[in-house]
C-alpha positions as CSV (number, residue, x, y, z in Angstrom):
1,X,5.5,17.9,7.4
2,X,4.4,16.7,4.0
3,X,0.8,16.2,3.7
4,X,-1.8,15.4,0.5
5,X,-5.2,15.8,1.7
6,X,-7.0,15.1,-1.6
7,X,-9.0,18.4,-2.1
8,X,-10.4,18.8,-4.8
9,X,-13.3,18.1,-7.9
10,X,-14.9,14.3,-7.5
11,X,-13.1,13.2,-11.3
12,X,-10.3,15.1,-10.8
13,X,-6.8,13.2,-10.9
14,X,-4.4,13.9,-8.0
15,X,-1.9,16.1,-7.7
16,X,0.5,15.2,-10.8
17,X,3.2,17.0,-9.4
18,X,2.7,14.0,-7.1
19,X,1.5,11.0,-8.0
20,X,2.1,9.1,-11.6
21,X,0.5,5.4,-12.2
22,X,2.3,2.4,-12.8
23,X,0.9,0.6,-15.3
24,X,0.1,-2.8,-16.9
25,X,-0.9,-6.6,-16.0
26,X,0.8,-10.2,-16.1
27,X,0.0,-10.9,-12.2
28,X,3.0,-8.7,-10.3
29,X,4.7,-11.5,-9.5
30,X,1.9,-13.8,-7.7
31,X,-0.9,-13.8,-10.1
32,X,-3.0,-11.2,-9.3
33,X,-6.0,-10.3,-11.7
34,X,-6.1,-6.8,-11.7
35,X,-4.3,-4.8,-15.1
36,X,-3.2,-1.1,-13.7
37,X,-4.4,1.4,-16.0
38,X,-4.2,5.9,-15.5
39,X,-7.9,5.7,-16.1
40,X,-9.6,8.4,-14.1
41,X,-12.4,5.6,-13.9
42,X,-9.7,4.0,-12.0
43,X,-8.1,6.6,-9.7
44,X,-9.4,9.8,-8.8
45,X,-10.7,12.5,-6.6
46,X,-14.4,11.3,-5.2
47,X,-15.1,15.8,-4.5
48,X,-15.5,14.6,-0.8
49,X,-11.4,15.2,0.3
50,X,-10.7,11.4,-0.6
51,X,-8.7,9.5,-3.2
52,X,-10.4,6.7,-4.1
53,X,-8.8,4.1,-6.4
54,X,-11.6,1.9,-8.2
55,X,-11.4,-2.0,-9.2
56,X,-13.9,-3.0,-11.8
57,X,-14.9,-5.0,-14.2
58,X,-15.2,-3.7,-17.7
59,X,-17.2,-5.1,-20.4
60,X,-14.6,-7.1,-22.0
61,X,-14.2,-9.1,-18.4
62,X,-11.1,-7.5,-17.7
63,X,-10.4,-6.4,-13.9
64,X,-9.0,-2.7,-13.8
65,X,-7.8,-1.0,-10.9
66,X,-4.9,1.6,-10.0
67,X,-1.4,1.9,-8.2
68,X,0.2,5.4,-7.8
69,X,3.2,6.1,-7.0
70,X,5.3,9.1,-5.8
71,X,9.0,7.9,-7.5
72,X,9.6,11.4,-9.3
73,X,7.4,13.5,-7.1
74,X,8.7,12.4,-3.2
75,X,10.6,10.8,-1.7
76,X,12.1,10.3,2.5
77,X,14.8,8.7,4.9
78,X,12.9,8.0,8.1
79,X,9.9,9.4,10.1
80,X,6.4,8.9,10.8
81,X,4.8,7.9,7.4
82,X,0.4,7.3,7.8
83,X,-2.4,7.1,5.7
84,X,-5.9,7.4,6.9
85,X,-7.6,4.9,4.9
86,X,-11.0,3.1,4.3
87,X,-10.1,-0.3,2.3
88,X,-12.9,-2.2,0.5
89,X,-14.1,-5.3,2.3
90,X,-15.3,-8.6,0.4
91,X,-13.1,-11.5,-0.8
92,X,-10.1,-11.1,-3.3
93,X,-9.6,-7.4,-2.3
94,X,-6.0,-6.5,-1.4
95,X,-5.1,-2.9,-0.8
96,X,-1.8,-2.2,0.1
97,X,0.1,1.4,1.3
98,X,3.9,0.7,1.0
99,X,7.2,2.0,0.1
100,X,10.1,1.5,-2.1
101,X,14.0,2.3,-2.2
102,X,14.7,4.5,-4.5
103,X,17.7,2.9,-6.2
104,X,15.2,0.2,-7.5
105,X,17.0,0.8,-10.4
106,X,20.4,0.1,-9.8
107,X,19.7,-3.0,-7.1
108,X,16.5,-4.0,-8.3
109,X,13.6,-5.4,-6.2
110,X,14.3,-6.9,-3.0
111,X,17.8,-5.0,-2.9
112,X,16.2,-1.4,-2.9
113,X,13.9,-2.6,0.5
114,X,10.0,-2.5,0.7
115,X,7.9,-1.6,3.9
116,X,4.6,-2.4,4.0
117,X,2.9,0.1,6.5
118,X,-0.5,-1.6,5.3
119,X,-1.5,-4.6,3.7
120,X,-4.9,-6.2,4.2
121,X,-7.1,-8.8,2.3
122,X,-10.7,-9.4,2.3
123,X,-10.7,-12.9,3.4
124,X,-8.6,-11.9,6.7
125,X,-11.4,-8.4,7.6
126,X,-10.2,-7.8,11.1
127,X,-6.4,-7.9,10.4
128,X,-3.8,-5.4,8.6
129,X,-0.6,-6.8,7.5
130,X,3.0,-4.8,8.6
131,X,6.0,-6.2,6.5
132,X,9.3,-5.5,5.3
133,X,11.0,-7.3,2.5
134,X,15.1,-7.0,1.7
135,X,17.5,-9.7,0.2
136,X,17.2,-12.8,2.1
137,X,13.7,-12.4,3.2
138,X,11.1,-11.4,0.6
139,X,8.2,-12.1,-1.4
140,X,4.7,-14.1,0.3
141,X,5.7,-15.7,3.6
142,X,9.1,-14.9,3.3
143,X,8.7,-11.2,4.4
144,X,9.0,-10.2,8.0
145,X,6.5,-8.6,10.3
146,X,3.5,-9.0,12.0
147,X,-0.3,-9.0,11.3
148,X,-2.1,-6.6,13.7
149,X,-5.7,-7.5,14.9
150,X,-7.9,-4.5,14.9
151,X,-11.0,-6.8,16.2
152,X,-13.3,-5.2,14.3
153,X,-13.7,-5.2,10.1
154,X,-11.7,-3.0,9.3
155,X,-13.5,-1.8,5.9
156,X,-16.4,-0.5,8.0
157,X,-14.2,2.5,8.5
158,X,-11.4,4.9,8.1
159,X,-8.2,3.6,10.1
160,X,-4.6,5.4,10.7
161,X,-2.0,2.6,9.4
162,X,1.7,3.9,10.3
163,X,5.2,3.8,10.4
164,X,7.7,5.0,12.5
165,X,10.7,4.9,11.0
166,X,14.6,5.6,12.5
167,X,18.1,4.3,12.3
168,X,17.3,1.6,15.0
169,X,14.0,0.3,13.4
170,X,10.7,0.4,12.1
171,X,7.6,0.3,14.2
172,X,3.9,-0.3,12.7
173,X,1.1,1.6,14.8
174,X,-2.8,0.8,13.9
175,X,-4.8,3.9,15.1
176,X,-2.1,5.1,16.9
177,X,-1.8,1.9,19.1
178,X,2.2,0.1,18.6
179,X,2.0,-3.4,17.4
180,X,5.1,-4.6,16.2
181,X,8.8,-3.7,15.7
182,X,11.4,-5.2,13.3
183,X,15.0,-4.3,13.4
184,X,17.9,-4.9,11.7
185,X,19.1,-7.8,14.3
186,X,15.8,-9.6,13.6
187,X,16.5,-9.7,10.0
188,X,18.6,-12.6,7.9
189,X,20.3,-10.4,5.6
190,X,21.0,-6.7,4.8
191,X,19.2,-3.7,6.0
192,X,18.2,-2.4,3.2
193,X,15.9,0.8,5.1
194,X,18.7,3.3,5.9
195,X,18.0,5.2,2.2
196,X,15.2,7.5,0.9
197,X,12.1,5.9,-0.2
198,X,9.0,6.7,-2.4
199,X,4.9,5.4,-1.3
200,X,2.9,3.3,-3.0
201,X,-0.9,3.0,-2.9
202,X,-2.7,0.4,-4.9
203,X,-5.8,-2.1,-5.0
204,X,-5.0,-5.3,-6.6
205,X,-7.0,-8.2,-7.0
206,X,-6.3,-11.7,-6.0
207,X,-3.0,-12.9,-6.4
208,X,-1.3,-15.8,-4.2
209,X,-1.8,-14.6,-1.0
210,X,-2.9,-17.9,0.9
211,X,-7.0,-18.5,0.8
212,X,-7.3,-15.1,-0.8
213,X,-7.9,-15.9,-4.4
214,X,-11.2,-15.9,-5.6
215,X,-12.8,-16.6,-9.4
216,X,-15.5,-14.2,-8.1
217,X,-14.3,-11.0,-6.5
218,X,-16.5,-8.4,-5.4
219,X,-16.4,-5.7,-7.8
220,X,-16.6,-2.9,-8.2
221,X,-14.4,-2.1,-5.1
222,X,-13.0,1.0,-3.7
223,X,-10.4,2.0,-1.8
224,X,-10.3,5.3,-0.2
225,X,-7.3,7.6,0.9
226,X,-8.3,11.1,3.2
227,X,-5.0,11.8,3.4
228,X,-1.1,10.7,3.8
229,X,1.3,12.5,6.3
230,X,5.0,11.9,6.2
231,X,6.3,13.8,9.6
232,X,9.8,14.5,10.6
233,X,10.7,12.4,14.0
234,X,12.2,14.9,16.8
């Protein structure tokens, strides 16, 4: 089992054996606010066994936040991926825990596969978002998956957001409860999930999602990680 727990000094960065930051703005791809930076302000340990990735506002009005990434520190074909994680609540928030094919580089992005274990925006509170994008079916709306409805807000506490991941499909699980299940017969193109792929965890702001977008967001928000487990299936 691979675990990060998050131990550690609050201000300390996590493990950079690990994690590295991407970096940068221009909207990702659907206009979202936020500029990525390697600022522990941004991303760091809170001394409390959390990771907890910061949006702001700096002086200049910019919106900073954070999105690590394990690409040169891990990497896995199949299992149980989780994250026990408290998102930030309040409109034009959007965390997001996900994974990427590691040939991004030779296919590019939606060739390499996505899976979003998690995904939830502030204007939706009470719902987390389970996707997977591959050629043929990607970006906003064109992903597939499911929303699952935790009917409560989900930013008043930690939740377990998982995969379970095998040759025959992918399966999200909210708090250990099965909500949905997409396999390769329910998608309209290639199966791109049959690979190794590296996590992503990140807080952007705004962005295209529909009613999300908000000239006001609630900052500064946090999002907080207690830990990420990537088990072996039996």
């Amino acid at each position: 089992m691979w675990v990060q727990d998050f131990a550690g000094a609050a201000g300390q960065r996590p493990d950079p054996r690990v994690w590295t930051h991407d970096l940068g703005g221009g909207g990702w791809g659907d206009r979202q606010r936020q500029v990525y930076t390697d600022d522990v302000a941004n991303a760091a340990l809170d001394g409390a066994g959390h990771l907890a990735i910061t949006a702001r506002r700096e002086p200049d009005g910019t919106v900073t936040s954070a999105r690590l990434t394990t690409r040169t520190g891990f990497a896995t074909t199949y299992g149980r991926v989780e994250a026990r994680i408290k998102v930030p609540g309040g409109r034009g928030t959007w965390p997001a825990f996900w994974m990427l094919g590691t040939d991004i580089d030779e296919v590019g992005w939606p060739g390499c596969g996505e899976i979003d274990v998690m995904e939830h925006v502030g204007a939706d509170p009470g719902r987390a978002h389970g996707t997977v994008h591959g050629p043929g079916f990607s970006g906003i709306g064109g992903g597939i998956g499911s929303a699952m409805d935790a009917g409560t807000d989900l930013s008043e506490d930690f939740h377990d957001y998982a995969v379970v991941w095998d040759r025959s499909g992918i399966t999200w699980r909210l708090d250990g409860r099965e909500h949905h299940r997409v396999a390769p017969s329910d998608v309209p193109g290639p199966w791109p999930f049959d690979h190794a792929f590296f996590l992503l965890v990140n807080l952007a702001i705004g962005g295209d999602w529909p009613g999300h977008d908000t000239d006001a967001p609630e900052l500064p928000a946090v999002l907080l990680v207690d830990r990420i487990r990537v088990e072996a299936l039996p």
